[in-house]
C-alpha positions in Angstrom: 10.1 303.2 345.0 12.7 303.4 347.5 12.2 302.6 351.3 14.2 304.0 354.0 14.6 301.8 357.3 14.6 304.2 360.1 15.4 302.2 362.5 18.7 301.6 361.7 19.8 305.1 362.4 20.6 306.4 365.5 18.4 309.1 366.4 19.1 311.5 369.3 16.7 310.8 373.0 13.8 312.2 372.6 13.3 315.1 374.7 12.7 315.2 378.0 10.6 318.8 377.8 9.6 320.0 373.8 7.9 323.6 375.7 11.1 325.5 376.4 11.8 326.7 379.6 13.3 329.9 381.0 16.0 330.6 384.1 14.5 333.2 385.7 16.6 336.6 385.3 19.6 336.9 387.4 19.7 340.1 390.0 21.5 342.8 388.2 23.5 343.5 391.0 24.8 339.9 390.7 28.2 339.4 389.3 28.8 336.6 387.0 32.1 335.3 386.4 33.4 333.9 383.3 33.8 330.3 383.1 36.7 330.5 380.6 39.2 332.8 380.3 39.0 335.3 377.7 35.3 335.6 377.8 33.5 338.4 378.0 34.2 340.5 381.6 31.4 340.5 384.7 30.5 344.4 383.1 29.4 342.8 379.6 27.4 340.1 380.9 25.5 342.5 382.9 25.0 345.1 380.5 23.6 342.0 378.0 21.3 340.7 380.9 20.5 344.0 381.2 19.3 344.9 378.0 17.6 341.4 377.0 15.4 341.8 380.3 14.2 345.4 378.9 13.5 343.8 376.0 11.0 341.9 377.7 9.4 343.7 379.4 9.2 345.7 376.5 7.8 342.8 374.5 5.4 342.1 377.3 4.3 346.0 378.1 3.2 345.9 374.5 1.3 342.9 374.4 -0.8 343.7 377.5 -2.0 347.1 376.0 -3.1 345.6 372.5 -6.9 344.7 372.6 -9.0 342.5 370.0 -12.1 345.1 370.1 -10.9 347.1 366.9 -10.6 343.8 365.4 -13.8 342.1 366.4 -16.0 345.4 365.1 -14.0 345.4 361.8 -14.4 341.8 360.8 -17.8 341.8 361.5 -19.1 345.3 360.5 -17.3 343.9 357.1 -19.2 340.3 356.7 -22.6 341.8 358.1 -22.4 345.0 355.7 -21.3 342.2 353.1 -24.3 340.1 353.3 -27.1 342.3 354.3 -25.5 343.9 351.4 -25.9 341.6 348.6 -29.5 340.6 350.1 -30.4 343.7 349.6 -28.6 344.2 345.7 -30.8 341.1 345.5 -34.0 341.9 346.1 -33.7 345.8 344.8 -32.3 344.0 341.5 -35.8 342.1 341.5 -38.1 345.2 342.4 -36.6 348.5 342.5 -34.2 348.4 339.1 -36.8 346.4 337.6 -40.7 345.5 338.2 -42.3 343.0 340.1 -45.1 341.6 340.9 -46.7 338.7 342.8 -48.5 335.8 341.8 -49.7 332.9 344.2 -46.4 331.7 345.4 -44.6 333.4 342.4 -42.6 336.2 342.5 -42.7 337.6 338.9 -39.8 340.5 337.8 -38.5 342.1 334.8 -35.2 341.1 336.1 -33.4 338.9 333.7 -33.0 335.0 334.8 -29.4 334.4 334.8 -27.9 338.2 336.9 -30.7 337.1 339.6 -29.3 334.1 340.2 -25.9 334.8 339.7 -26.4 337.4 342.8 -28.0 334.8 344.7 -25.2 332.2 344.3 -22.2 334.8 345.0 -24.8 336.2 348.5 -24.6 331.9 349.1 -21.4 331.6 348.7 -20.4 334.7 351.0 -21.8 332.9 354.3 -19.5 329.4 354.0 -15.9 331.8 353.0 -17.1 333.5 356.3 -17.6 330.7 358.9 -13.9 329.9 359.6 -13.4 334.4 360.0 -16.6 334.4 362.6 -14.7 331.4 364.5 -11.6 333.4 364.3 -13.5 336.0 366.0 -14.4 333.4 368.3 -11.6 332.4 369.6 -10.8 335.5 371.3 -14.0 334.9 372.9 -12.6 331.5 374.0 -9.3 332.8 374.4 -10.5 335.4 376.9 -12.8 332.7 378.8 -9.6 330.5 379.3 -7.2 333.1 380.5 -9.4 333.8 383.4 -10.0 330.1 384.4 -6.0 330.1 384.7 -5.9 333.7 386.8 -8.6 331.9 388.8 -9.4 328.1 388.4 -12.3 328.0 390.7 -14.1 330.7 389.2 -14.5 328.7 386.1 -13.0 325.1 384.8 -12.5 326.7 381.5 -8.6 324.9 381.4 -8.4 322.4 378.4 -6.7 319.1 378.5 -4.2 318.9 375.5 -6.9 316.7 373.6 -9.6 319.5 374.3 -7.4 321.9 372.9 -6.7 320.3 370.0 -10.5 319.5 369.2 -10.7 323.5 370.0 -8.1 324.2 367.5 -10.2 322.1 364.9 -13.2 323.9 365.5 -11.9 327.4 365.3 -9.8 327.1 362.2 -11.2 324.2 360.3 -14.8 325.4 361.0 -15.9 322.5 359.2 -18.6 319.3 359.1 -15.4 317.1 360.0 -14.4 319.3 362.3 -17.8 319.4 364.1 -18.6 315.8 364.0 -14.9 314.8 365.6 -15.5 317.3 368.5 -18.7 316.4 368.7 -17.9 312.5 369.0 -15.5 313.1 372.3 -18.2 315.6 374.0 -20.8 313.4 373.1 -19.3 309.6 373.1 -16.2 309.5 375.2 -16.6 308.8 378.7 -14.9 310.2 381.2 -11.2 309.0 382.0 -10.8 308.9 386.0 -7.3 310.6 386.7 -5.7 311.5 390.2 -8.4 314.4 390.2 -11.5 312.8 389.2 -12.9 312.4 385.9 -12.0 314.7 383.2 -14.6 317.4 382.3 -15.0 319.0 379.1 -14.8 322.2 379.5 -17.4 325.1 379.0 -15.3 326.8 376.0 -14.9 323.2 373.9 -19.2 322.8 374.5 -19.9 326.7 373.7 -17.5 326.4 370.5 -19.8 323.5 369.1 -22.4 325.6 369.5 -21.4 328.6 367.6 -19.8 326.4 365.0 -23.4 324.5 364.7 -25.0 327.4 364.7 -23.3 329.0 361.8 -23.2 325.7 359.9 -27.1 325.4 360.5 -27.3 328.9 358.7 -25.0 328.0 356.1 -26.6 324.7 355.1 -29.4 326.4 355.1 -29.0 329.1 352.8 -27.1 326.9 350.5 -30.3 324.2 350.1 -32.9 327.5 349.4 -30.5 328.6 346.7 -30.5 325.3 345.3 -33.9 325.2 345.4 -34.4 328.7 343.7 -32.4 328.0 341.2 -34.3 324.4 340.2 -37.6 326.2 340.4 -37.2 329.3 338.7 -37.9 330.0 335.3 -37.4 332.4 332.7 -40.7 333.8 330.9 -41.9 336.1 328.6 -43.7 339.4 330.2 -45.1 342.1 328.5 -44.8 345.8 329.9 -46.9 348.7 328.8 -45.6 352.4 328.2 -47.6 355.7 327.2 -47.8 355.5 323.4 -46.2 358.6 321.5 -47.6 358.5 318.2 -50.8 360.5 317.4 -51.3 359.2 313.9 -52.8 355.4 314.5 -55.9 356.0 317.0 -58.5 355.0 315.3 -58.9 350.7 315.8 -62.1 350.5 316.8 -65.0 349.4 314.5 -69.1 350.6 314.2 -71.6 350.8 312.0 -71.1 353.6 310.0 -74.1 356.1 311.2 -74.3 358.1 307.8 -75.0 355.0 306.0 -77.4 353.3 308.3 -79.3 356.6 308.2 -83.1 356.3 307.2 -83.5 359.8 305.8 -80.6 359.2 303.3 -83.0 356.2 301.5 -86.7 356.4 300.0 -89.0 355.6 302.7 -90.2 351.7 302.7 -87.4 350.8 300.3 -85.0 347.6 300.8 -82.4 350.0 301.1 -83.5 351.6 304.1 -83.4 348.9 305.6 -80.4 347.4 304.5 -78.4 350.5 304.9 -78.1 350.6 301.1 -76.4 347.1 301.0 -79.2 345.9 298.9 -80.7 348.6 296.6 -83.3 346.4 295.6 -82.9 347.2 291.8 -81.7 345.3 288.6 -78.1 346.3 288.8 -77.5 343.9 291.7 -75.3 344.3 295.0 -71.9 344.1 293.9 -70.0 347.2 295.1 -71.6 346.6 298.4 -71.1 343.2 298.6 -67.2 343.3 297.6 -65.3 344.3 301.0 -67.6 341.7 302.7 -66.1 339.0 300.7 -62.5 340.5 300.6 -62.9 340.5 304.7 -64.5 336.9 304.3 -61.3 335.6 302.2 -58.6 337.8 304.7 -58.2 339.9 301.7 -59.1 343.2 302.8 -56.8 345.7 303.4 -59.4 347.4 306.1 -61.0 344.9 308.2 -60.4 341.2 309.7 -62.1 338.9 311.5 -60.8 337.4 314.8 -61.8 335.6 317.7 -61.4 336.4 321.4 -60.3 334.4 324.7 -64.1 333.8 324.6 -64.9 332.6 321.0 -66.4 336.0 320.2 -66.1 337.1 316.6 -64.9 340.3 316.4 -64.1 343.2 313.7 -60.9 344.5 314.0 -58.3 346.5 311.7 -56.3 344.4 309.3 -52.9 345.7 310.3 -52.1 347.5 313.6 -48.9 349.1 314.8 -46.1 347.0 316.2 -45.5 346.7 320.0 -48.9 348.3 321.0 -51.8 347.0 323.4 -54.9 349.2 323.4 -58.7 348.8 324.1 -61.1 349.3 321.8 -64.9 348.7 321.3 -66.2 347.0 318.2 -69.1 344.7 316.9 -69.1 340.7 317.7 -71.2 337.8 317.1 -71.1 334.6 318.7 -73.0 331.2 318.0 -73.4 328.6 319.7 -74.8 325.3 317.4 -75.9 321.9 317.7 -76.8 318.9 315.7 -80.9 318.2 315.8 -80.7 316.0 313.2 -81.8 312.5 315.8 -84.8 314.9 316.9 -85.8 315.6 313.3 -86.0 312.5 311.7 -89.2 311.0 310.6 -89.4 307.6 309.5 -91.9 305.4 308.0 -92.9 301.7 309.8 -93.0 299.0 307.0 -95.4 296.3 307.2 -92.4 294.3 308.3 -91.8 296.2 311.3 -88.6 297.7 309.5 -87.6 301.3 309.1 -87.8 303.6 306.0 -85.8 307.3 306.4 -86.7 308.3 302.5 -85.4 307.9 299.3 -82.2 307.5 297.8 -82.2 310.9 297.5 -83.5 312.5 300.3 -84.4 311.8 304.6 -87.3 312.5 305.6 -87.1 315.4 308.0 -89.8 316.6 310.8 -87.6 319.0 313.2 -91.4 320.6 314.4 -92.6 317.2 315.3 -89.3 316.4 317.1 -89.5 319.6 319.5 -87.3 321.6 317.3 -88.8 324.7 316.2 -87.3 324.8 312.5 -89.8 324.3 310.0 -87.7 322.2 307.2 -88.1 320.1 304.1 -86.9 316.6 303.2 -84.1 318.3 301.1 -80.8 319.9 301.4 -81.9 323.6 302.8 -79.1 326.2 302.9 -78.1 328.6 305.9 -81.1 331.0 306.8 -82.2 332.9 309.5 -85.1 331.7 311.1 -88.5 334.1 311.9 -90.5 333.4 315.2 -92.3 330.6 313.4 -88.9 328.5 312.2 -89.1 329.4 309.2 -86.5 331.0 307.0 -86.4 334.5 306.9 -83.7 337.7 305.1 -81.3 339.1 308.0 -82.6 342.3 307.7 -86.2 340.5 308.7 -85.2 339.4 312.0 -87.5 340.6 315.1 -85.1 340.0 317.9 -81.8 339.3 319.3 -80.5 336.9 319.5 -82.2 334.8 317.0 -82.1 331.1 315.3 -80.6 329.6 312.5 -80.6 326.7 310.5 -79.6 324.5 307.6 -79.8 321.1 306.5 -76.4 319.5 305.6 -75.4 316.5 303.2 -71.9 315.3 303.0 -69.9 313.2 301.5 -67.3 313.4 303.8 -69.0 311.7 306.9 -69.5 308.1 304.5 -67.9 305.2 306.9 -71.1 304.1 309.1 -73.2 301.6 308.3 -76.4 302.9 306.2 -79.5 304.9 308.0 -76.7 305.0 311.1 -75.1 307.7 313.2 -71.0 308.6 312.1 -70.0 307.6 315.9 -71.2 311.0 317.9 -70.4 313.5 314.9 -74.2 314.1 314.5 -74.0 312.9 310.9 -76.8 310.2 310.1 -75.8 308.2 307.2 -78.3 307.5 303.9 -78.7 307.3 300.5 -76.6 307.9 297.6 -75.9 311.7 298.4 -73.8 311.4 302.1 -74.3 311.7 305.5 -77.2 314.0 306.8 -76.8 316.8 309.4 -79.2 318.9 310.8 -78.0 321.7 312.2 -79.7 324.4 314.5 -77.9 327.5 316.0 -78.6 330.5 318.0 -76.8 333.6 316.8 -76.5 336.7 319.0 -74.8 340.2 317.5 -73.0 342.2 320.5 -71.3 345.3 321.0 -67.7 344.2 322.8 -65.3 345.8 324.5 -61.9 343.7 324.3 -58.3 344.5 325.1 -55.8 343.7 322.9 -52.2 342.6 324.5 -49.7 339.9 323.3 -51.3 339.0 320.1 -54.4 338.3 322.0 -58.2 339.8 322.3 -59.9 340.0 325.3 -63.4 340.3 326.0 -63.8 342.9 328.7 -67.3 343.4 327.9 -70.1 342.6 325.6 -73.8 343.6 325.4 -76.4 342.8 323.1 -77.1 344.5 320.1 -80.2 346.9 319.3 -82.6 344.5 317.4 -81.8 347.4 314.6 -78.0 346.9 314.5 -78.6 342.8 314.4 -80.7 343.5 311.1 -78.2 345.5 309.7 -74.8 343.2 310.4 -77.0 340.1 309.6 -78.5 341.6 305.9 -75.9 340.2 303.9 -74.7 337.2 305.8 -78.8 335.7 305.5 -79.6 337.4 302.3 -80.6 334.6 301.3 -80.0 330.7 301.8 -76.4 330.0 301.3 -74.1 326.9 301.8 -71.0 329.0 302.3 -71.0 327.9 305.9 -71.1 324.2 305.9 -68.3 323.8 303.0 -66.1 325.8 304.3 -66.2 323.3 307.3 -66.7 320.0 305.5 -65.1 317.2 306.9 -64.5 319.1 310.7 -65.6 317.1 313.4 -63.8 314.0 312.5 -60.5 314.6 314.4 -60.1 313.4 317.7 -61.0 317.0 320.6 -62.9 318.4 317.5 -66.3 318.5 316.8 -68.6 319.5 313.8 -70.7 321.8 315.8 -67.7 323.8 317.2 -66.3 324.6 313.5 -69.8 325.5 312.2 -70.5 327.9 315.0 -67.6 329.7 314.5 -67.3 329.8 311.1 -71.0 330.9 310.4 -69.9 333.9 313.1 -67.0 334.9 311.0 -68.5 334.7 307.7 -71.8 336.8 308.9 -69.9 339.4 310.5 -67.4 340.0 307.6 -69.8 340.0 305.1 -71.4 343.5 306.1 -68.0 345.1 306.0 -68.8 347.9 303.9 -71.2 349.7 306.8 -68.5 349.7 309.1 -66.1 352.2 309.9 -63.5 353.2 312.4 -63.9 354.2 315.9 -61.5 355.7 318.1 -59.9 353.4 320.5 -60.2 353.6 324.4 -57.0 353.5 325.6 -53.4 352.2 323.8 -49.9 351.9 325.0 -46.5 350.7 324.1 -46.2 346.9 324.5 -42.9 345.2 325.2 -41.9 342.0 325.5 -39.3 341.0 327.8 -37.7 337.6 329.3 -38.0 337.9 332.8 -38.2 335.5 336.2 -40.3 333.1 337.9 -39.6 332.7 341.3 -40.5 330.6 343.9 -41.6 332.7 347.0 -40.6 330.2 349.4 -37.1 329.3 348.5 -36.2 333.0 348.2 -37.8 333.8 351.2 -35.9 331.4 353.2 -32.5 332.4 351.3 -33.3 335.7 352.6 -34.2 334.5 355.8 -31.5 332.3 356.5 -28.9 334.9 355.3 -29.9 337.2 357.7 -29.7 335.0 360.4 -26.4 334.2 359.9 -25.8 337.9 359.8 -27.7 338.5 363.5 -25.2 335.3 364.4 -21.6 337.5 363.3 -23.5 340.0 365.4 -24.2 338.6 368.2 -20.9 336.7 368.4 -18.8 340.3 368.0 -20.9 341.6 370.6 -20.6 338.5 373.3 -16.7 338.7 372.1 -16.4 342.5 373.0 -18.0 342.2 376.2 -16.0 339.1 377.6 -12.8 340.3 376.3 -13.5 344.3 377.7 -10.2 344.5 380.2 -8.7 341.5 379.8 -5.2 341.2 378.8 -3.5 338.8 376.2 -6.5 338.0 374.8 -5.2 337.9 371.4 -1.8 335.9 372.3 -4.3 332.8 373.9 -6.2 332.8 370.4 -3.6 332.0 368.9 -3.3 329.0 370.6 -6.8 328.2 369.6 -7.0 328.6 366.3 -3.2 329.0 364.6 -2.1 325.7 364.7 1.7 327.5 363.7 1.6 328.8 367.1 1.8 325.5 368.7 4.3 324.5 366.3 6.6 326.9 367.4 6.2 326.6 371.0 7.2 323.2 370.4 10.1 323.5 367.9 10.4 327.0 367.5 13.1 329.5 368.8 13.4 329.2 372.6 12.9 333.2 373.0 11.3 335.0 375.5 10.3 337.8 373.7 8.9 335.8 371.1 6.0 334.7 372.8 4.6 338.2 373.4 4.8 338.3 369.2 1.3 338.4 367.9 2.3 337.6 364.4 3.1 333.8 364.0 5.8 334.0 361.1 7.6 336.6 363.3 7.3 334.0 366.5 9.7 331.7 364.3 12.5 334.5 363.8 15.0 333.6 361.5 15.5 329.7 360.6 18.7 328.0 359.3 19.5 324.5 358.6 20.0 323.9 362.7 16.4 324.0 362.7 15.2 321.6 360.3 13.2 318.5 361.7 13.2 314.8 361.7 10.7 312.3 362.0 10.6 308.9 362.8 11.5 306.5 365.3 13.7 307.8 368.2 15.7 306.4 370.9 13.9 306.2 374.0 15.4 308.1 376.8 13.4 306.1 379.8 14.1 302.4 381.1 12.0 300.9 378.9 13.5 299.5 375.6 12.3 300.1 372.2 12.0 303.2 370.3 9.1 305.8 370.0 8.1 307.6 366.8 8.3 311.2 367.1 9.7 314.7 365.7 12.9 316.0 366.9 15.4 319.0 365.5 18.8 318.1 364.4 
C-alpha cells in the first residue's frame, strides 16, 4: 500500500480564526470609492450593501418568529400514540381478539405463539429507534436553557466550554451507552482545571442531558430484558374451547339400567329372572343371548357400549363411538375396586418335629384367611373370582346384601416362579410353592356407583359419584359373579412384575371392567346433561411477570417523551432561536460549517443544515494533515484546512 509523507508538502498557515467573522455594515449614507478604476461606481456599491443588509434582516426576522412547539407536540404525540399503541394491539391481540385466561403466574390465550411475540418484539424495538428523536426534542430544551445563560450569564451558568459542547453533541445525537459513559466519565472523573476564572464548572444543561439520556436508556434496557424474558418463557400449548353444539341427532350418551327390563312385574314372582333382570332365566336353554353384548363389551367388540376409566380409576359405561370435536356431561354407571394381596395373613403352616415349616403339598398351600383376620372363608385350592356374602363365603352377584361388598379369589401362577421355594416374589404378594406356581391371595372391596363425569379432550372426569341402591349392585354384578370365574386373574397374569406397577393395581381394575361390561345387555341410553363443540387450538403460555414489566416499562418510557415535550414547551414558550442553538447541539453538520462552511451571513439564520453549506465547488474541498505553523514556535500542527 502506498504511503504519502505529508510533511514534505507545503501546506498553507493554519488559520488564525476558523469561525468567520463579519465587518459590521457600512452606513448607507456612506460613499465608498472604488479602489481600481473601472469598478463598479459609489451608486452600485450602495445599492448591493443595500440589498445584502435586507437580506438579513430578512433572514433574521424569519428565524426569530419560527418556534419548536409544533415540532415538540408532533414528534411526541407520534412516538407516545406509537407505543401506547402497539401495547395496546398487544394485549387486545391476547384478550379481546382472542380469549384469555389466568393461571397462577400464567397468562393463558387463544392467541397464536409466534403474532404475540412478533408484536411484542416490533413494541421493543419502537423505544431504542426512538431515544436519539426524544434527545432531538431535547436539545431545544438545552438549546433554549443556553441562549438565556448568554442573554444573561448570571441568571444561569448554562455556557459550555468547547469540550462540554461536544460531550452535549454526543448525548443528543448519538443517544447511546458510549455516548453516556464518555459524558459521564468528564462529569463524573475529571477534576476541575483552574483557569483565569476559577475552576471550570460543568454546566446544568451537560448534567440534566445525562439524566434524560439515562433515563430513557433505563426504560429501554428495560423493556428490552422483559421481552427477552417473555420470549424464553413462553410456550405454545394446546387449549381446548367449547361452542354450543348444533346437531340434535347425537344426545343420547349417557348409560342406565334399562327400567323395562329390570322390572319385577315383567318376570314370575320368585323366579331367577326377576332377580336377574332376565339375564339368567334359570331354564335349560342357558344364558346366551343375554350373555353376548357383555362379552362383545368385555372384548371392545361392541358396537354399543365400552368401558373406560376416569381421572379417578372409576370404571365407567360409555358409548362406543361419539361425535368428533364434542365435550358433554353425562351420567352413567361405575364401579371401582380397590384390592390387596392377603395371601401372608392367610397362610397356615404346619411345625415339623424339626422345628421346620410345612405350607402343603406339592399341590396345594394351605390357606386359613379366617384365622389370619381376613374374613374370606377359603380352601387350600385354587378358588375362582366370587363375591363374598357377610360370612366370606362365596356367593352369586345378584345374592349380594349390600354395597359395597367383598371379593375374592385364590391365584396360582406360573408367571411369578424366580424366588426361592415357600418365599415371597420380592413385594409382588406372590408366595412361591409347589409344582403349580406362585400363590396369591387376593381380597377386594367392590363398590357399584352412579357417576357423573365430564368428557373433554379425550378425557373422563368424575364430577360425581354416589353409591348404588343395593338393588342396582345385584343387578350390574349378576353376570360378572355368576359364578366363580378365573377371567380376572388371566387376563392380568404376569402384571406386577414391572418396575411402578403392581399386581393389585391391574387386578382391581380389570375385575371393574370386566364386571361392569358383562351386564351390558340391561343397559341403555340416557340423555346427556349438557354437550358442546370442542376445539382444539395451539395457543400461549405467558409469564405474567415478564409481560407485565414489558408493559410497564413501555409506558414509562412513554410518560418520559411526555414529560420531556412538556418541560421542552414550557422552557422554550417566548424564546427566540431556539431551534438555530439546537442545532449546535445535536447536528454535528452545523458545526462543520461554521467552521469550514460559506462565510455568509444569512446563512446562519438557515434552519436546514444542507442549505447552511450553499453551493460547493472544488475551492471548498478540504485537506488534512500537518500544517505550517503560523506562531514562533517551530514545527508543524496537524489540522484541516480548505485549499
Amino acid at each position: 500500500m502506498a504511503t504519502h509523507d505529508l510533511t514534505s508538502h507545503n501546506y498553507s498557515p493554519v488559520p488564525q480564526q476558523f469561525h468567520p467573522s463579519y465587518a459590521p455594515d457600512l452606513p448607507l449614507s456612506q460613499s465608498v470609492s472604488s479602489p481600481n478604476p473601472g469598478s463598479p461606481g459609489p451608486s452600485f456599491v450602495k445599492a448591493e450593501a443595500l440589498s445584502a443588509s435586507s437580506n438579513l434582516l430578512a433572514a433574521q426576522d424569519r428565524a426569530s418568529r419560527k418556534r419548536v412547539a409544533g415540532k415538540t407536540c408532533l414528534i411526541a404525540a407520534a412516538i407516545i400514540v406509537l407505543l401506547i399503541g402497539m401495547t395496546a394491539v398487544l394485549l387486545s391481540y391476547l384478550c379481546l381478539a382472542y380469549q384469555c385466561s389466568v393461571s397462577g403466574l400464567s397468562l393463558v390465550s387463544t392467541a397464536p405463539l409466534g403474532k404475540v411475540l412478533t408484536i411484542s418484539q416490533v413494541t421493543s424495538h419502537l423505544a431504542p429507534v426512538s431515544v436519539p428523536i426524544v434527545m432531538g426534542l431535547s436539545s431545544f430544551l438545552l438549546g433554549a436553557k443556553w441562549l438565556k445563560s448568554s442573554a444573561d450569564p448570571s441568571a444561569s451558568p448554562n455556557q459550555p466550554s468547547p469540550m462540554q459542547l461536544g460531550l452535549l453533541l454526543s448525548i443528543c445525537n448519538g443517544a447511546n451507552l458510549p455516548a453516556f459513559v464518555s459524558s459521564c466519565k468528564y462529569v463524573f472523573r475529571r477534576k476541575p482545571a483552574a483557569g483565569n476564572n476559577g475552576s471550570l464548572q460543568n454546566p446544568p444543561i451537560l448534567r440534566q442531558s445525562l439524566f434524560l439520556l439515562a433515563s430513557l436508556l433505563t426504560s429501554v434496557y428495560l423493556a428490552a430484558a422483559a421481552d427477552s424474558w417473555l420470549h424464553a418463557t413462553s410456550k405454545s400449548i394446546d387449549i381446548t374451547t367449547a361452542s354450543p353444539y348444533a346437531s340434535s341427532g347425537v344426545r343420547d350418551l349417557g348409560r342406565e339400567i334399562n327400567a323395562t327390563m329390570c322390572d319385577p312385574s315383567t318376570y314370575q314372582s320368585g323366579t331367577v329372572s326377576q332377580s336377574t333382570c332376565g339375564l339368567i332365566t334359570g331354564g335349560s336353554g342357558g344364558n346366551g343371548r343375554t350373555h353376548m353384548e357383555g362379552l362383545r363389551v368385555v372384548s371392545n367388540s361392541s358396537s354399543l357400549h365400552k368401558v373406560v376409566f376416569t381421572d379417578d380409576q372409576t370404571a365407567i359405561l360409555v358409548p362406543q363411538t361419539l361425535p368428533l370435536n364434542v365435550t358433554y356431561s353425562a351420567e352413567t354407571l361405575g364401579i371401582q375396586t380397590h384390592c390387596t394381596s392377603v395371601t401372608k395373613q392367610c397362610l397356615a403352616p404346619t411345625k415339623n418335629p424339626d422345628g421346620s415349616l410345612t405350607y402343603g403339598s406339592n399341590a396345594a398351600l394351605n390357606l386359613d384367611c379366617v384365622n389370619g383376620g381376613v374374613k374370606y372363608g377359603n380352601g387350600t385350592a385354587r378358588i375362582g373370582l366370587c363375591s363374598l356374602d357377610d360370612q366370606g363365603y362365596c356367593t352369586q352377584g345378584w345374592k349380594i346384601s349390600s354395597n359395597p361388598f367383598t371379593a375374592g379369589e385364590v391365584i396360582a401362577s406360573q408367571a411369578y416362579f424366580g424366588a426361592a421355594e415357600d418365599t415371597f416374589n420380592t413385594n409382588t404378594g406372590w408366595f412361591v410353592h409347589g409344582s403349580n406356581g406362585a400363590w396369591n391371595v387376593v381380597f377386594c372391596n367392590v363398590t357399584a356407583l352412579e357417576v357423573v363425569y365430564t368428557y373433554a379432550s379425550s378425557r373422563y372426569i368424575v364430577y360425581q359419584s354416589v353409591l348404588a341402591s343395593t338393588v342396582s349392585a345385584q343387578h350390574i354384578m349378576t353376570v360378572g359373579f355368576m359364578e366363580p370365574t378365573t377371567a380376572v386373574s388371566y387376563a392380568v397374569d404376569g402384571a406386577g412384575l414391572q418396575e411402578n406397577s403392581t399386581f393389585e393395581e391391574a387386578y382391581s381394575l380389570e375385575l371393574s371392567r370386566q364386571t361392569l361390561a358383562r351386564g351390558a345387555y340391561m343397559y341403555e341410553a340416557k340423555p346427556v346433561l349438557g354437550i358442546n363443540n370442542e376445539l382444539v387450538v395451539i395457543g400461549t403460555r405467558l409469564q405474567i411477570i415478564p409481560l407485565v414489566l414489558f408493559v410497564a416499562a413501555t409506558l414509562i418510557f412513554s410518560l418520559q417523551v411526555l414529560i420531556i415535550a412538556l418541560w421542552t414547551l414550557f422552557a422554550t414558550s417566548g424564546v427566540p432561536y431556539v431551534h438555530l442553538a439546537a442545532l449546535y447541539i445535536q447536528d454535528p453538520l452545523t458545526g462543520i460549517q461554521s467552521l469550514y462552511g460559506h462565510p455568509d451571513p444569512v446563512l446562519t439564520w438557515e434552519e436546514d443544515t444542507n442549505k447552511r453549506f450553499g453551493v460547493e465547488s472544488e475551492v471548498d474541498r478540504l485537506r488534512i494533515g500537518p500544517l505550517m505553523n503560523g506562531g514562533h514556535q517551530q514545527g508543524a500542527v496537524f489540522g484541516v484546512v480548505k485549499g
